[in-house]
matplotlib code that plots the C-alpha trace (Angstrom):
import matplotlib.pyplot as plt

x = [19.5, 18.0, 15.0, 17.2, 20.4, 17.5, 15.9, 19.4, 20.6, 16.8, 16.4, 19.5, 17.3, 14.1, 15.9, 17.3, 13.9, 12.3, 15.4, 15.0, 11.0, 11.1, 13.8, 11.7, 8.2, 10.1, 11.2, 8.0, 6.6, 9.2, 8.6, 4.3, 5.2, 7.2, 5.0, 1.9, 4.6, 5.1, 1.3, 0.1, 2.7, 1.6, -2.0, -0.7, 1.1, -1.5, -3.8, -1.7, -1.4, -5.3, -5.9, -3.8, -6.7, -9.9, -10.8, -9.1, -9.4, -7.4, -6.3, -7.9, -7.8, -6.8, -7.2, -4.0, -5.2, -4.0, -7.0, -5.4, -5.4, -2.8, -3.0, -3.0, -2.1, -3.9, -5.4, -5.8, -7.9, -6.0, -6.0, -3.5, -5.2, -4.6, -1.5, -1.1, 1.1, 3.1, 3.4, 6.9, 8.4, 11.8, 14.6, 17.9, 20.2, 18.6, 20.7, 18.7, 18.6, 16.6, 19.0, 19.0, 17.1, 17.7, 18.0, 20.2, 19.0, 22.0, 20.6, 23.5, 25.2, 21.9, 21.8, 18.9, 17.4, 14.3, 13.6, 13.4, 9.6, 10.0, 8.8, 5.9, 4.5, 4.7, 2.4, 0.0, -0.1, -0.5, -3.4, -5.1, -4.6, -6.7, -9.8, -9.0, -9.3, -8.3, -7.3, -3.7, -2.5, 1.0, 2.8, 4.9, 6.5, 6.4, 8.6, 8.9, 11.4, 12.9, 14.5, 17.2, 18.8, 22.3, 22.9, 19.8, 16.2, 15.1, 12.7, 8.7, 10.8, 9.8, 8.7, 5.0, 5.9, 7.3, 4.5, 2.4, 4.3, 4.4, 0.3, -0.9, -4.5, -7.6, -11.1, -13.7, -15.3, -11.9, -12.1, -15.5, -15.2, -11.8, -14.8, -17.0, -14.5, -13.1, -16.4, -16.5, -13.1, -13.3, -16.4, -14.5, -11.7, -14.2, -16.6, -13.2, -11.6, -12.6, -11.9, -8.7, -7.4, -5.6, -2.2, -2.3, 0.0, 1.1, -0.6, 0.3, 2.1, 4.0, 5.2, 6.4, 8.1, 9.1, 9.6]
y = [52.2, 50.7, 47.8, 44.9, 45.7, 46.0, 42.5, 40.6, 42.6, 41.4, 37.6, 36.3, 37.8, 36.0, 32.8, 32.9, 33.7, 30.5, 28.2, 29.5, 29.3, 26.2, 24.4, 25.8, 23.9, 20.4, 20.9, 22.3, 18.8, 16.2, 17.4, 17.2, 13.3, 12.7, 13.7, 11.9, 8.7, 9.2, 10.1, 6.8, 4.6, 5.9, 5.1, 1.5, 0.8, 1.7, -0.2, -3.4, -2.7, -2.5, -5.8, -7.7, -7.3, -9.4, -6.0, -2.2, 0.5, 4.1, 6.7, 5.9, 7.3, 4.6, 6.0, 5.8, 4.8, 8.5, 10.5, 11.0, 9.1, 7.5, 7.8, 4.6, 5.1, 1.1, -1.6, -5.0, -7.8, -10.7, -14.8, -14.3, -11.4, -7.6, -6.2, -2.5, -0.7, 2.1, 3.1, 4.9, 6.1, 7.3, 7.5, 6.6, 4.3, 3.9, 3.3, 2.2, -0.9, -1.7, 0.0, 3.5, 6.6, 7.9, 6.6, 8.3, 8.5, 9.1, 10.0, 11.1, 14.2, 14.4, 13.1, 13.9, 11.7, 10.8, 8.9, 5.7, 4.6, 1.5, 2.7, 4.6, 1.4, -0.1, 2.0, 1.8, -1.5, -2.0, 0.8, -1.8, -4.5, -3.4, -3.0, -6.2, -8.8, -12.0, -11.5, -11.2, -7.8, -7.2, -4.3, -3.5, -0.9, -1.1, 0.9, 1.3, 0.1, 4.0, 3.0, 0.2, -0.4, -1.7, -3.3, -5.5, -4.7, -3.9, -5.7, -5.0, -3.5, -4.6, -4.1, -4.1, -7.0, -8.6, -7.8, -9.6, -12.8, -12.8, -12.7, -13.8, -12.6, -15.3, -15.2, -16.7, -19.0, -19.3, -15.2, -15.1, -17.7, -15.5, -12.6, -14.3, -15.4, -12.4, -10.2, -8.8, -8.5, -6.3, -4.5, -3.7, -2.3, -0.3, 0.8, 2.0, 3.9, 7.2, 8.6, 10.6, 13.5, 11.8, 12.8, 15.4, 15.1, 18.2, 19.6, 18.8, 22.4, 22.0, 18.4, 20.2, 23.3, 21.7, 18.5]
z = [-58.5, -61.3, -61.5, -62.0, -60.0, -57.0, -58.2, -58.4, -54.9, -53.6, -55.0, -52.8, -49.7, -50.8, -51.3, -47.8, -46.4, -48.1, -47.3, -44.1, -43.6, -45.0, -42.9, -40.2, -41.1, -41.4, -38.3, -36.8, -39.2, -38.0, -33.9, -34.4, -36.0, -32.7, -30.6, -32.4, -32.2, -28.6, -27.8, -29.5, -27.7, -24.5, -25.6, -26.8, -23.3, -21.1, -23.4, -23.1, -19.5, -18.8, -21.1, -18.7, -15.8, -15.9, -14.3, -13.4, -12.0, -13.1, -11.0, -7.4, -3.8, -1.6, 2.3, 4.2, 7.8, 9.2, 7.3, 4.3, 0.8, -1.3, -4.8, -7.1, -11.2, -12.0, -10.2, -12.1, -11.2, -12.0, -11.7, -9.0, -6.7, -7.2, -9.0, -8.1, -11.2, -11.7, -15.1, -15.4, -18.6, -17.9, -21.1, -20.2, -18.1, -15.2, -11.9, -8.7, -6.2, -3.0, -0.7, -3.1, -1.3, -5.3, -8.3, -11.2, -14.4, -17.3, -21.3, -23.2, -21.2, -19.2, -15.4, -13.5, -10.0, -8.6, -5.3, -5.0, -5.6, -3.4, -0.3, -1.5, -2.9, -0.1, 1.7, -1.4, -1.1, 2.5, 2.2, -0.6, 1.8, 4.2, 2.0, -0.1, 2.8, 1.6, -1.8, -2.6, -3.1, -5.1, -6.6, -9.6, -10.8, -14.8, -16.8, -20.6, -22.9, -23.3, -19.7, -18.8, -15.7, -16.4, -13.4, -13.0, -11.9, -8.0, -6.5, -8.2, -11.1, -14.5, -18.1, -19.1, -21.5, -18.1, -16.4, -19.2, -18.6, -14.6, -15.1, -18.1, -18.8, -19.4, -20.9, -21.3, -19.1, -16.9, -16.4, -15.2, -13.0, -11.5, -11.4, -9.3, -6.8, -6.3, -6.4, -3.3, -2.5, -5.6, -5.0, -1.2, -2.9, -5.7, -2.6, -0.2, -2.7, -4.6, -8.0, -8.0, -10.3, -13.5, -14.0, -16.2, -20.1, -21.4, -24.4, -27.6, -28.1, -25.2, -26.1, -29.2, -28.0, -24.9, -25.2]

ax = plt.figure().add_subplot(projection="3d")
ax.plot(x, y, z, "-o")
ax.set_aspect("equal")
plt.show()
């Protein structure tokens, strides 16, 4: 076959190869900028969420009264006592009450269910209780803005902007005096726990192939 009845049969080929690569490295482009979006979000809310605290405490081993330990994801020192949080970030409709053993979560054609996290804060709480002494001990389970329950929020269920609200942080002057008060309630609570394993986040290739 001649030169350029092979070049004219090839060229269509070669085109459809770069279309085809190229579509390919947008996509691969546009997934890395969502994941760097959802990366520095997470960074933002737990941010926001630690700023609440005149102090905190990540990721600690809270012993359970039976010889085991209970994990805790934050503890925040605030005006009002201790506020023990559970960061959740669940997309979707979110369908759950107090009496729930699950709740259902609905994104587009996608249901999926977890249990109810009620009762296992409960015991968290109760296990930070007995190290805190007098101070005021609370829990809350925060979830992002990607979630919405349609038919109203369970009990300790709210947003971290919520959670802002329900205990507004201080400084200065007013937040050290909160420190002193509370000193050795907190130092009890920093002396009876343990550092615990962080939850570990995918890595950044698996967020993008995976999702």
């Amino acid at each position: 076959m001649p030169d350029f009845l092979l070049t004219l049969v090839a060229t269509p080929r070669r085109i459809g190869v770069v279309v085809a690569t190229t579509l390919f490295l947008l996509g691969l482009l546009v997934a890395a900028w969502r994941v760097h979006r959802r990366r520095r979000a997470r960074a933002q809310r737990e941010a926001a969420l630690c700023e609440i605290g005149l102090e905190y405490l990540r990721d600690r081993l809270v012993p359970d009264g039976m010889g085991g330990t209970l994990h805790v994801p934050y503890l925040l020192l605030t005006p009002r006592g201790v506020v023990l949080v559970d960061l959740w970030d669940v997309a979707g409709n979110i369908f759950g009450s107090d009496q729930m053993g699950e709740w259902t979560v609905m994104s587009g054609s996608r249901r999926s269910t977890f249990l109810n996290p009620q009762p296992a804060m409960y015991d968290r709480v109760a296990a930070v209780k007995a190290l805190a002494g007098e101070l005021s001990v609370e829990g809350r389970m925060v979830f992002t803005r990607r979630g919405t329950f349609l038919k109203g929020l369970p009990r300790w269920t709210l947003s971290v902007e919520s959670l802002r609200l329900e205990f507004p942080p201080v400084e200065g002057a007013t937040a050290d005096a909160y420190r002193a008060r509370y000193r050795e309630s907190w130092a009890a609570i920093l002396e009876g726990t343990t550092p615990g394993p962080r939850k570990q986040s995918a890595s950044f290739l698996q967020e993008l192939f995976l999702g």
